[in-house]
N, C-alpha and C positions, 0 to 999 in steps of 0.2 A: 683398416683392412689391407693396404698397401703393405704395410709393414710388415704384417703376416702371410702376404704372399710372397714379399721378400726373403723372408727367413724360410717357408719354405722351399723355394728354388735353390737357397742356398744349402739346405740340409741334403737336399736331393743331387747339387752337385758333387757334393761333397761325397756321398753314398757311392756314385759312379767313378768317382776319380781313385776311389778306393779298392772298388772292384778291379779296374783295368789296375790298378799296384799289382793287386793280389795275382791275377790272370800274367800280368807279365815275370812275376816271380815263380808263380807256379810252371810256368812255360820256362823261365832258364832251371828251375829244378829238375825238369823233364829231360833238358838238354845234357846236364851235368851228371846225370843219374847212369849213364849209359858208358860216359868216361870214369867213373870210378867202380863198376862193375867189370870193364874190359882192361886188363892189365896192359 
């Protein structure tokens, strides 16, 4: 039972650590979006 609560902590770390990627790329796309729009 250990084990399977192991593996899921770790599938669930993994889920979040993937989010905040995606949310910090998604936020420099935002930033980057505004400099190749303005000449």
């Amino acid at each position: 039972m250990a084990c399977v609560f192991g593996l899921l902590v770790t599938l669930v770390w993994i889920y979040l650590e993937m989010l905040r990627l995606l949310a910090k790329f998604n936020l420099e796309g935002e930033r980057l979006e505004p400099r190749l729009v303005d000449p």
